[in-house]
C-alpha positions in Angstrom: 17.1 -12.1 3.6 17.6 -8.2 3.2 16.0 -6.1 0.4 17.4 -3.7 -1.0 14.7 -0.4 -2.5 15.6 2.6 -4.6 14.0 5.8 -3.3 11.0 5.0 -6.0 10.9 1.4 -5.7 8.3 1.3 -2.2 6.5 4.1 -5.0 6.0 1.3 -7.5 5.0 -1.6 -4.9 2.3 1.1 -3.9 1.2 1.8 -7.6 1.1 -1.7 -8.5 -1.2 -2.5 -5.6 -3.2 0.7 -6.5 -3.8 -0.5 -10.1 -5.3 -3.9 -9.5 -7.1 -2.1 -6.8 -8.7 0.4 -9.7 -9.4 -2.7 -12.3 -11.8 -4.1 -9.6 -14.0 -0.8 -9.5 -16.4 -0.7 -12.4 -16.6 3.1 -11.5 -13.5 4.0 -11.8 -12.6 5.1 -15.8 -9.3 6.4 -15.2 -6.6 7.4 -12.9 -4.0 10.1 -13.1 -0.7 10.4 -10.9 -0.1 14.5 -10.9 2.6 16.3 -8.8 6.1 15.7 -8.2 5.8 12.0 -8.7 3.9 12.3 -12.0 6.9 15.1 -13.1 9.8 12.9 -11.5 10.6 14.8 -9.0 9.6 13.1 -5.8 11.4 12.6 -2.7 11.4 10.0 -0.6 8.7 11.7 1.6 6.6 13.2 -1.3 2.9 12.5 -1.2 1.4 10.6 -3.8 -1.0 12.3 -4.9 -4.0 10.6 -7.5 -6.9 11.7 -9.2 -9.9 8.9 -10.0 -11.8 9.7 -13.0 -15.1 8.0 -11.9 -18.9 7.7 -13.4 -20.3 8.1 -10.1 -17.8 9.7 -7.6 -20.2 10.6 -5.1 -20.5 6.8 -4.4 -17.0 6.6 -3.3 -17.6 9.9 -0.7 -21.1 8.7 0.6 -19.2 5.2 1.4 -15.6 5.0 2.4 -15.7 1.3 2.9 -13.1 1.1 -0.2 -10.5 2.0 2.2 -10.3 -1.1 3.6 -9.2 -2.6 0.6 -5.5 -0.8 1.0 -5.0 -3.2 4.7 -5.1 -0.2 7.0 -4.3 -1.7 10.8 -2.8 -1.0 14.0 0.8 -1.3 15.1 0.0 -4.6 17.3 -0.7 -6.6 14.0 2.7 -7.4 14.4 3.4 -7.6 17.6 5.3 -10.6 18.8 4.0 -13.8 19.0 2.2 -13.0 16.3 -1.5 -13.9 16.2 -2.7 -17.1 14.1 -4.5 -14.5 11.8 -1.4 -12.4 10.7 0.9 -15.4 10.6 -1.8 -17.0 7.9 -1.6 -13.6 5.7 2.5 -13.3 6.4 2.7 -16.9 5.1 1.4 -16.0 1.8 4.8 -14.1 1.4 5.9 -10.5 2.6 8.0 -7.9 2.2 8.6 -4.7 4.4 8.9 -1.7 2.1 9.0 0.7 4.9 10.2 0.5 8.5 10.5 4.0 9.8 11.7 2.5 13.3 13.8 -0.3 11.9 11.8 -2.6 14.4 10.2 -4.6 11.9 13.3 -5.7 9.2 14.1 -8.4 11.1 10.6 -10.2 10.9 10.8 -14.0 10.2 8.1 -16.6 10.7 9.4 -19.8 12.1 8.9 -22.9 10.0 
């Protein structure tokens, strides 16, 4: 199956992931998108750049732990065959939004 993205649709996976990301930090008041994506001007390799309103922000510099909520790994996490680990998260339903090489479209997990 092929999917087909608008330059600011792999934007709006990102934000949507970001947002229920935000509701489950009690710290966090508010968020605000500023730049060319906030002004509708991005490109397609425009940063996306956010601001976290927080009641205690130093919490967030003194322990970066939160980063691991965004699913940060190495390119071998889908390297073929692909481990019983990565197969259990793919099988939960995915979607590549990006493939800079193109070496990762044609992912399928056998039945």
């Amino acid at each position: 199956m092929e999917f087909k993205f608008t330059l600011e649709d792999p934007f709006k996976v990102f934000l949507k992931i970001f947002l229920m990301w935000v509701e489950s930090q009690r710290l966090v008041e508010g968020a605000i998108l500023v730049s060319s994506h906030a002004r509708g001007g991005a490109r397609q390799d425009s940063n996306i750049d956010l601001v976290l309103l927080c009641t205690e922000y130093e919490s967030y510099l003194e322990n970066v732990s939160w980063i691991n909520d965004f699913g940060f790994t190495q390119l071998d996490w889908l390297f073929l065959p692909l481990d019983v680990g990565t197969v259990g998260v793919l099988r939960n339903g995915f979607r590549i939004v990006y493939d800079r090489s193109g070496k990762y479209s044609a992912l399928e997990l056998q039945p």
